[in-house]
C-alpha positions in Angstrom: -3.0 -22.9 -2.7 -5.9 -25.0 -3.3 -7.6 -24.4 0.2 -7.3 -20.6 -0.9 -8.9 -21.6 -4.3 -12.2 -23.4 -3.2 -13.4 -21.0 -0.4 -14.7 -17.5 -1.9 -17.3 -15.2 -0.7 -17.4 -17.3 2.7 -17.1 -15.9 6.1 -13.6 -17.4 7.2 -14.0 -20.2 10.2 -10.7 -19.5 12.3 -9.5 -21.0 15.9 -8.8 -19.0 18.7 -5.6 -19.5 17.8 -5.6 -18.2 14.6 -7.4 -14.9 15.6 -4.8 -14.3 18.5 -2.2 -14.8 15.8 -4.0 -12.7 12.8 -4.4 -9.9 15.7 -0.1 -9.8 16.4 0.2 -9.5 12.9 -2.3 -6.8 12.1 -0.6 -5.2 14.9 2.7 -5.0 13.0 0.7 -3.5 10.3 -1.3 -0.4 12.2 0.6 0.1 14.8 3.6 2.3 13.5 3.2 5.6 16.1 4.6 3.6 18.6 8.1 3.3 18.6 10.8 1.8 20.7 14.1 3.6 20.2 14.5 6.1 17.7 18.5 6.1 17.3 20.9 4.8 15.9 17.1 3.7 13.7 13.6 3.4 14.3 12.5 0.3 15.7 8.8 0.3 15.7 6.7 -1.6 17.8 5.5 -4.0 15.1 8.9 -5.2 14.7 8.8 -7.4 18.1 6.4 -9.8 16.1 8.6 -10.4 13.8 11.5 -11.0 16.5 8.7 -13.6 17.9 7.6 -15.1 15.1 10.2 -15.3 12.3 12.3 -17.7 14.0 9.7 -20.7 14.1 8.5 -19.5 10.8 11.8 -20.3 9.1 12.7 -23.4 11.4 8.9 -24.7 10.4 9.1 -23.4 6.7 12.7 -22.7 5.6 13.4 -20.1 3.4 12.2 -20.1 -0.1 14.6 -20.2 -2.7 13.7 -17.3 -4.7 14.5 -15.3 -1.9 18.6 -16.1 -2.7 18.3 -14.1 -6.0 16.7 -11.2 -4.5 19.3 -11.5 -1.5 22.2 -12.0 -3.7 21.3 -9.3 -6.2 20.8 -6.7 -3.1 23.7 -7.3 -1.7 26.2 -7.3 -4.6 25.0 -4.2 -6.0 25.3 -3.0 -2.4 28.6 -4.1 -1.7 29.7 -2.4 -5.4 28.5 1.0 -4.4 30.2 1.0 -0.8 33.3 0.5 -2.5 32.6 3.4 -4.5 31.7 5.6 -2.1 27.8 6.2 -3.5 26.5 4.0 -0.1 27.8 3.9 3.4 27.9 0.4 4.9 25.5 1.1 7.6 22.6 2.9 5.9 22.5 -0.2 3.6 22.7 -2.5 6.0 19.6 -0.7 7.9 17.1 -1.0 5.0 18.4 -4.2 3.7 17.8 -6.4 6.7 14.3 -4.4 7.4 13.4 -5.2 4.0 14.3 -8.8 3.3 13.2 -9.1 7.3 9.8 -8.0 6.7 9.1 -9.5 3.4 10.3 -12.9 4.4 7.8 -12.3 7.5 4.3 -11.6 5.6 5.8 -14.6 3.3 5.3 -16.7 5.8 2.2 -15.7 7.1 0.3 -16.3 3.7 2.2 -19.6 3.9 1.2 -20.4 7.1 -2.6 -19.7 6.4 -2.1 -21.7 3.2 -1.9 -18.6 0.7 -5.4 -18.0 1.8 -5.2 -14.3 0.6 -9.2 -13.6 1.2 -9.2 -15.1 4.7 -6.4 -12.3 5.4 -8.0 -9.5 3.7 -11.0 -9.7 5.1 -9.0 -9.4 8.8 -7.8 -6.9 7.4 -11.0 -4.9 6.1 -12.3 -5.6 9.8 -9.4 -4.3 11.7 -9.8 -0.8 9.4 -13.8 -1.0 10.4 -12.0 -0.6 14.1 -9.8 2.5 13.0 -12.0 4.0 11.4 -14.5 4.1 14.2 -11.6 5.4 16.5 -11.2 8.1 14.2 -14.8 9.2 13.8 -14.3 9.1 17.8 -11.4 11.4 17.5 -12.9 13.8 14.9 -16.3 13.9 17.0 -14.1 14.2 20.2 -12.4 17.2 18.7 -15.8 18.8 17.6 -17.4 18.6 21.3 -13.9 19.6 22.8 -13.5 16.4 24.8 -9.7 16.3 25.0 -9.0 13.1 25.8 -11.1 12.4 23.1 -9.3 13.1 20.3 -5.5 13.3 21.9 -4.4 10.4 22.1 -0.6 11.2 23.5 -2.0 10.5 27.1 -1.3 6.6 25.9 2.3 5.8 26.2 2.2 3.7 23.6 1.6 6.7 21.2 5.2 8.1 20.9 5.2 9.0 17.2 1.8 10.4 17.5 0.0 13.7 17.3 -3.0 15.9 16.7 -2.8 17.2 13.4 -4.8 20.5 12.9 -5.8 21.7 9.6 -8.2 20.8 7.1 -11.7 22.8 6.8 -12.9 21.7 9.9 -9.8 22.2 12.5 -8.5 18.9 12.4 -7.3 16.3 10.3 -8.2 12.7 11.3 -5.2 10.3 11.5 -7.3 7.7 14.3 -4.3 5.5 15.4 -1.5 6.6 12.5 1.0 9.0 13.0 -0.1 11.1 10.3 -3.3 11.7 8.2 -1.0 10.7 4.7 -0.4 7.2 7.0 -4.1 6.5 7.7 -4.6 7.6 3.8 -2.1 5.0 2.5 -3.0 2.1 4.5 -6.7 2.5 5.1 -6.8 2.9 1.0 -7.9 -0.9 0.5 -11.0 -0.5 2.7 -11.8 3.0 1.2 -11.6 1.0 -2.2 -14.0 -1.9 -1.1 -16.3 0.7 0.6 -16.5 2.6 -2.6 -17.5 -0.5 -4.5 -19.9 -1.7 -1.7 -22.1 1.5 -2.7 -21.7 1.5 -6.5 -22.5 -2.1 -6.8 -25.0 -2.7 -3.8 -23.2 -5.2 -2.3 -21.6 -5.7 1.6 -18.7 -7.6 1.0 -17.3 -7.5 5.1 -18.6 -3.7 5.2 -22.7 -3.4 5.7 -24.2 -0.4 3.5 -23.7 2.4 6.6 -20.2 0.4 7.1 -19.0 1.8 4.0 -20.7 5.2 4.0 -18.6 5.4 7.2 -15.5 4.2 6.2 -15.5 6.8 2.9 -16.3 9.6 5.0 -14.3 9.0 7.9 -11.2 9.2 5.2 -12.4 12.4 3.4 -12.0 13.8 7.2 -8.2 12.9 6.8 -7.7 16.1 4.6 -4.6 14.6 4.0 -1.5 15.5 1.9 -2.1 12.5 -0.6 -5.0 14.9 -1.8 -7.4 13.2 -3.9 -4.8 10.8 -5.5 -6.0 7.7 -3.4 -10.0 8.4 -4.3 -8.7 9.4 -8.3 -6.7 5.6 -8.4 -9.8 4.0 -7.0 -11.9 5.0 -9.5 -9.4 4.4 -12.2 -9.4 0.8 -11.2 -12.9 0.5 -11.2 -13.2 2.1 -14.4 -11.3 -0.5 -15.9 -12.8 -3.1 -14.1 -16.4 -1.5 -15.1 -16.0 -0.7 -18.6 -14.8 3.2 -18.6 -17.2 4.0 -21.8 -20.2 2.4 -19.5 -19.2 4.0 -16.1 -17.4 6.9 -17.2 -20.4 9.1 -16.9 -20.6 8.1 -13.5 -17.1 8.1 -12.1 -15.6 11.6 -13.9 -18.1 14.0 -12.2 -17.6 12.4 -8.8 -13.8 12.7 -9.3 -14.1 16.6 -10.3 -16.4 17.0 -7.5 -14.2 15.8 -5.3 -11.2 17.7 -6.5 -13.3 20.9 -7.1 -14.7 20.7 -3.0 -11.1 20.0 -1.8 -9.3 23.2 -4.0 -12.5 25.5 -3.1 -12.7 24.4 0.5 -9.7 23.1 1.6 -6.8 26.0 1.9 -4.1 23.4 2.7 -4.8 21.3 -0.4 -5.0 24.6 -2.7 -2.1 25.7 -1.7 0.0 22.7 -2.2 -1.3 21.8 -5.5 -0.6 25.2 -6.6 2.7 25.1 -5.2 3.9 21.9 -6.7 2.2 23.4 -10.3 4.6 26.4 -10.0 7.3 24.4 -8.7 7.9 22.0 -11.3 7.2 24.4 -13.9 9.5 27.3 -13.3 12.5 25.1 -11.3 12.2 27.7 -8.8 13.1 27.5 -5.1 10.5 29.8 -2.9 10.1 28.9 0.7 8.2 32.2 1.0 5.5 31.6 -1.4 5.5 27.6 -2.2 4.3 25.1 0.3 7.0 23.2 2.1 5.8 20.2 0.7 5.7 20.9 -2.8 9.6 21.7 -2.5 10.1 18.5 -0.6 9.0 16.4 -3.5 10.1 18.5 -6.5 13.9 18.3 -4.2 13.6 14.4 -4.1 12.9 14.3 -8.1 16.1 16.2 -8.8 17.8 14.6 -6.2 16.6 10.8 -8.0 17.0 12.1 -11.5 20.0 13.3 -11.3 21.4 10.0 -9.2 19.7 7.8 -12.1 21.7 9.2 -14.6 24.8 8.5 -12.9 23.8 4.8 -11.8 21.2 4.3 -14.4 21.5 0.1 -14.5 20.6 -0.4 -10.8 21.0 2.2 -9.0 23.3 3.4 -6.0 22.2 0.3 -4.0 19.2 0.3 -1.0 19.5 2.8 1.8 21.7 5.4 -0.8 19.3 8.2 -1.5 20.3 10.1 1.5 23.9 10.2 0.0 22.6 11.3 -3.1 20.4 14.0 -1.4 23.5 15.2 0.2 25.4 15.1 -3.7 22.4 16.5 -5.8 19.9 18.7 -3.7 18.8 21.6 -4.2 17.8 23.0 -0.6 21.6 22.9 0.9 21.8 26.1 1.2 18.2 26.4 3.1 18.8 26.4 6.1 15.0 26.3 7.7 14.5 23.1 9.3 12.5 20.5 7.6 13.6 20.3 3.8 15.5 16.8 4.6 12.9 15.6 6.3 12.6 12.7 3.3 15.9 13.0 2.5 16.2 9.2 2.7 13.1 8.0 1.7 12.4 10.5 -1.2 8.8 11.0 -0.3 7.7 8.5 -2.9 8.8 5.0 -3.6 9.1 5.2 -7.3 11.7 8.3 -6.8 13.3 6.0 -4.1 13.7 2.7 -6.3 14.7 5.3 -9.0 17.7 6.3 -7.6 18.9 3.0 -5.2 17.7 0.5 -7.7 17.8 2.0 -11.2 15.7 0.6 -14.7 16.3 -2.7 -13.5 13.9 -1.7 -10.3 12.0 0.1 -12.2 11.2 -2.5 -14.5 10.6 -5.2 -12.1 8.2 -3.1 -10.3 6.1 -1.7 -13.6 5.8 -6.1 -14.9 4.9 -6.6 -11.0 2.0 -4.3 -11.1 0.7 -5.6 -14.8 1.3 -9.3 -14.8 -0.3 -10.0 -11.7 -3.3 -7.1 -12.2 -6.5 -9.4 -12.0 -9.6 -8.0 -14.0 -13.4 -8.3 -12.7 -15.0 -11.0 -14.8 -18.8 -9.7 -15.5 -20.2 -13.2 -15.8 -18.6 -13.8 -12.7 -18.9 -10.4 -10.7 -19.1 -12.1 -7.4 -15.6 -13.5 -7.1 -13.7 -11.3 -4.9 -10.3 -11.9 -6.4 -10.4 -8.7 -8.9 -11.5 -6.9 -5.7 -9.1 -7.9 -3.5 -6.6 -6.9 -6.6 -7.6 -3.3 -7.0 -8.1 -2.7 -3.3 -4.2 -3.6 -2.9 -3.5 -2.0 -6.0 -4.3 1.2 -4.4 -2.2 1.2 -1.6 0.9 0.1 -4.0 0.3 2.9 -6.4 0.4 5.5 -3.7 3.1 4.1 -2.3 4.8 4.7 -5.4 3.8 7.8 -5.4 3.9 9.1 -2.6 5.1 7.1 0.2 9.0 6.0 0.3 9.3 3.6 3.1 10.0 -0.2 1.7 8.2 -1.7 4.5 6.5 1.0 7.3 2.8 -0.1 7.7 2.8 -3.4 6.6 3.4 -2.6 3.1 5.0 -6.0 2.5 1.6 -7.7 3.4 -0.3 -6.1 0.4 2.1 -6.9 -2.1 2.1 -10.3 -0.9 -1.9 -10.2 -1.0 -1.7 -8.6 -4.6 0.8 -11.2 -6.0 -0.6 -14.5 -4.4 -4.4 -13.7 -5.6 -3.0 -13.7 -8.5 -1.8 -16.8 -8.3 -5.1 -18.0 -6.4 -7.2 -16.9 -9.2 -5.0 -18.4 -12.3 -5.7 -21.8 -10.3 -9.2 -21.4 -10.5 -9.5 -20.1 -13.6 -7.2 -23.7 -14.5 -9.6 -25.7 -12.4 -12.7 -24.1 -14.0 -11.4 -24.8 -17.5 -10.0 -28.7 -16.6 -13.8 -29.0 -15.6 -15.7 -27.9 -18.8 -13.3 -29.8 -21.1 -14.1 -33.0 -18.9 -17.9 -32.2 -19.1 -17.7 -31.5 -23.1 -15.5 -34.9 -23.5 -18.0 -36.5 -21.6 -20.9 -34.9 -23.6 -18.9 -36.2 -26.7 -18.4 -39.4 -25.8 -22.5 -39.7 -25.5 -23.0 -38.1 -28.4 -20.5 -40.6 -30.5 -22.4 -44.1 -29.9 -21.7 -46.8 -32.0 -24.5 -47.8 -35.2 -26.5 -51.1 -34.3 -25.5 -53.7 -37.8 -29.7 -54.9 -38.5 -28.2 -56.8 -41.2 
């Protein structure tokens, strides 16, 4: 970790090699609208650089040892509920070898570029500059009614792809992403850094019309997230800021936003208002409530109701969809599209919830707060409490409101959030090893022995 440690706010020197490689792995991050089969499970794209790389990664690297607990503890609780009946042997065997497959995957890469967690994020902030400009493509495409432009399903690549209309203006940008929520979610990072580029007049990666672009380019997504991912942003800033200081600043932006998106956006009006009645009345409405409203007030019965059942941990990974089949309260809907999340619960805190229990719940709440990195002011240049909230963001919304363990990359971020963590509490041990050398040596100057005259 000490390469990682020593190089900050540098452009990154990499080989040819390296590129190639960072470009294979991006890939497995962005490019999840193209899949290869679809049944018996989804096997996206990405997942053939894992097949290609995984193997010399664990023959070069072996595999860590704290990867055994996790291993052991998923599988025994797993094992447990098969034999009762609350999992079937082949949903948990789906998630369980995508999951410990993917994170052992984005383990090694911050291992093989020496935990260098900058270096990768800004590949990453580069390769978002790149989306966002095809999406600014697509939404201008759409505008000028240049097909080709903006539909993107003439590639055969994009198989779990589509336009998705909407939003004020006709369409809702989702650039390479399946859906606009996607390109929300994962884009969230470089949303975050753009939003801090302009507050603080810097360019860290993004140039001043860089970021302006990258900001609006997301508005454009209209998506269903709403303004949760822009609200989160400036939450972290805040308490990076100072929230007395800033909060002048940040709370009018945040009801402007909100305001423009409920006045001007019928889509986002009408699910707010949807999930607001839902959740207070307990009322079931397909007439007069917006599909997904129901959606995720179904999945928060459905994980409730399986947490007090399995409480300690859970019903084991890949179980929800059991439970939605035990506790839902659509069964006897029968329009088509109320399961549509019946196995990832639409957000990943429902979904650890119900398969993991308090024990996952726990583990993930001390994740996010132990290894939360706060901007230094007499320091504001070191990137590490930037990097921190920028992969903050996309974890919290994955909490909230994306259920998939590993779709997008997800894996990656955490990694990037736990490991500049790490990165920065070695700095912060070098920079205090060197000031108590410099004050012993000041002392020892200071302390000279008394010439005897006598």
């Amino acid at each position: 970790m000490e390469s990682a440690a020593v190089r900050l706010n540098e452009e990154p020197e990499l080989s040819r090699r390296d590129r190639v490689l960072l470009f294979f792995i991006y890939f497995s991050v962005f490019a999840s609208a193209w899949v290869l089969t679809k049944e018996p499970a989804e096997i996206y794209s990405g997942y053939l650089v894992f097949f290609a790389l995984l193997p010399g990664f664990m023959m070069r690297y072996g595999v860590p040892k704290y990867f055994w607990i996790f291993t052991s503890f998923f599988v025994l609780t797993g094992i447990l509920n098969i034999v009762l009946d609350n999992n079937t042997g082949d949903q948990f065997l789906k998630i369980f070898i995508g999951l410990m497959m993917s994170y052992l995957f984005y383990y090694y890469v911050m291992r093989r570029f020496d935990f260098d967690v900058e270096l990768l994020f800004r590949f990453y902030l580069k390769g978002a500059l790149i989306i966002t400009i095809i999406g600014l493509v697509q939404f201008i495409s759409y505008t000028v009614r240049f097909t080709p432009g903006y539909d993107f399903r003439w590639l055969p690549i994009f198989n779990k792809w589509g336009v998705v209309t909407g939003g004020n203006l006709g369409i809702r940008v989702n650039s390479i992403f399946g859906e606009p929520s996607q390109y929300a979610a994962v884009m969230a990072p470089a949303m975050f850094v753009a939003i801090n580029n302009l507050i603080s007049f810097r360019n860290y990666v993004f140039r001043r019309w860089q970021s302006i672009l990258v900001i609006v380019v997301y508005l454009l997504t209209f998506s269903s997230l709403g303004p949760r991912p822009v609200f989160i942003a400036i939450v972290i800033l805040l308490i990076n800021y100072g929230v007395v200081r800033y909060l002048v600043l940040f709370v009018p932006v945040l009801i402007g936003v909100f305001i423009y998106l409920y006045n001007n956006v019928p889509d986002f009006r009408f699910r707010w208002d949807s999930t607001i009645r839902v959740f207070e009345t307990g009322k079931i409405d397909i007439r007069n409530e917006h599909g997904s409203s129901i959606v995720f007030y179904n999945n928060y019965v459905v994980a409730t109701e399986n947490f007090k059942s399995n409480f300690l941990v859970g019903t084991g990974l890949g179980s929800h969809s059991a439970a939605f089949e035990k506790y839902s309260v659509t069964k006897e809907i029968k329009t088509f599209g109320f399961s549509n999340n019946s196995s990832d619960a639409n957000s990943m805190l429902l979904r650890i919830i119900s398969e993991i229990g308090i024990v996952g719940v726990i583990i993930a709440l001390i994740f996010v707060r132990r290894n939360f990195v706060k901007r230094d002011a007499r320091n504001p240049r070191d990137p590490h409490w930037l990097i921190s909230g920028a992969t903050l963001c996309v974890i919290l919304l994955y909490l909230l409101r994306q259920g998939h363990y590993f779709l997008n990359g997800f894996p990656i971020f955490v990694w990037m959030y736990y490991f500049n963590r790490q990165n920065y509490a070695s700095v912060q041990e070098a920079a205090e090893a060197e000031t108590d050398e410099e004050e012993q040596e000041e002392g020892e100057m200071q302390v000279q022995p008394v010439p005897n005259t006598i």
